[in-house]
C-alpha positions as CSV (number, residue, x, y, z in Angstrom):
1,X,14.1,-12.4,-9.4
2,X,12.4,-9.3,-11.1
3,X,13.2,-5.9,-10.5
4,X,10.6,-4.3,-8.1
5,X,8.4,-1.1,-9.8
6,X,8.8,1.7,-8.2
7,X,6.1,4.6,-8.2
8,X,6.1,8.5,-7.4
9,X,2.8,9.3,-5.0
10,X,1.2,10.5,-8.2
11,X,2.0,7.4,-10.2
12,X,0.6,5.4,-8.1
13,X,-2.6,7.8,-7.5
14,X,-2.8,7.1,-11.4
15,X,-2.4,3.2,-11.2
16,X,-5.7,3.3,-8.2
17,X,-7.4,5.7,-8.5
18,X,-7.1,7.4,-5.2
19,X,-5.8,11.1,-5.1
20,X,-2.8,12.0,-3.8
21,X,-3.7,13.6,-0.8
22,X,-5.9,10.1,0.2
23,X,-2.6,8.0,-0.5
24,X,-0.6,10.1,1.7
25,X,-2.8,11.2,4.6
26,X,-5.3,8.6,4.8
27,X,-3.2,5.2,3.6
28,X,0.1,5.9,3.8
29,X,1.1,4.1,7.8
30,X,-2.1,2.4,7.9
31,X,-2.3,0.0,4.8
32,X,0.6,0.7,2.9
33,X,3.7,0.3,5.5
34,X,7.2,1.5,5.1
35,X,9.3,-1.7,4.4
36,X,6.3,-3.4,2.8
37,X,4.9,-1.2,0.5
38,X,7.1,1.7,0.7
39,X,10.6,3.0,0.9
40,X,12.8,6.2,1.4
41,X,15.8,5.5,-0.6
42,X,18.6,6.4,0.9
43,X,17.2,7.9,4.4
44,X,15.7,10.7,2.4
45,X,12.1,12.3,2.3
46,X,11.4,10.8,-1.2
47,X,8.8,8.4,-1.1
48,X,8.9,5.4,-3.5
49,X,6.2,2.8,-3.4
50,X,6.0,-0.7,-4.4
51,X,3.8,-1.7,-6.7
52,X,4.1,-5.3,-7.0
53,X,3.3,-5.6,-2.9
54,X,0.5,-3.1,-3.3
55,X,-1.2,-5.0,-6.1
56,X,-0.8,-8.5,-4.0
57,X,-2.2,-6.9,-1.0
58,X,-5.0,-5.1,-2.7
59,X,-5.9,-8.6,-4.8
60,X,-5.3,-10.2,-1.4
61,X,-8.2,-7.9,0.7
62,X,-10.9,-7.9,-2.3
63,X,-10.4,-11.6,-1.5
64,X,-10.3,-11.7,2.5
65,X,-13.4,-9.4,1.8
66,X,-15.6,-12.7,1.1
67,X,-15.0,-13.6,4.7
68,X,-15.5,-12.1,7.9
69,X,-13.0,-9.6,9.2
70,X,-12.5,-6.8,11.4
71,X,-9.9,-4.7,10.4
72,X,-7.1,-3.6,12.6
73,X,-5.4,-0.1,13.5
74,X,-1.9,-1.9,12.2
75,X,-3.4,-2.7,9.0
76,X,-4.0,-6.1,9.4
77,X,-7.2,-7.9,9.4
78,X,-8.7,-10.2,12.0
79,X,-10.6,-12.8,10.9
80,X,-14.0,-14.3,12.5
């Protein structure tokens, strides 16, 4: 199994293209999820995201984008 990648906020503003402040107020706990595409190491404040889960994710919406969905407050999508 390969060793996940693990970004800082501002590496992964780099790898997306979003700023910072868009990462952490606007999708940090509503599309990226602790435990999915996130973690606190150790308990701590630190932030460390998860880039292979956020690139599947973001591949896997510009994909359920073809179809028709409603998105949902948990970050999941419902689909028509």
């Amino acid at each position: 199994m390969n060793q996940p990648t693990y970004l800082t906020t501002e590496e992964l503003s780099s790898r997306i293209k979003y700023d910072v402040r868009t990462i952490r107020n606007r999708l940090k706990d509503s599309v990226l999820l602790e435990g999915t595409h996130y973690i606190r190491p150790f308990g701590g404040r630190k932030i460390l995201f998860l880039w292979e889960a956020i690139e599947r994710d973001m591949q896997q919406r510009s994909n359920d984008s073809d179809r028709t969905s409603i998105p949902l407050a948990s970050g999941h999508l419902c689909h028509g």
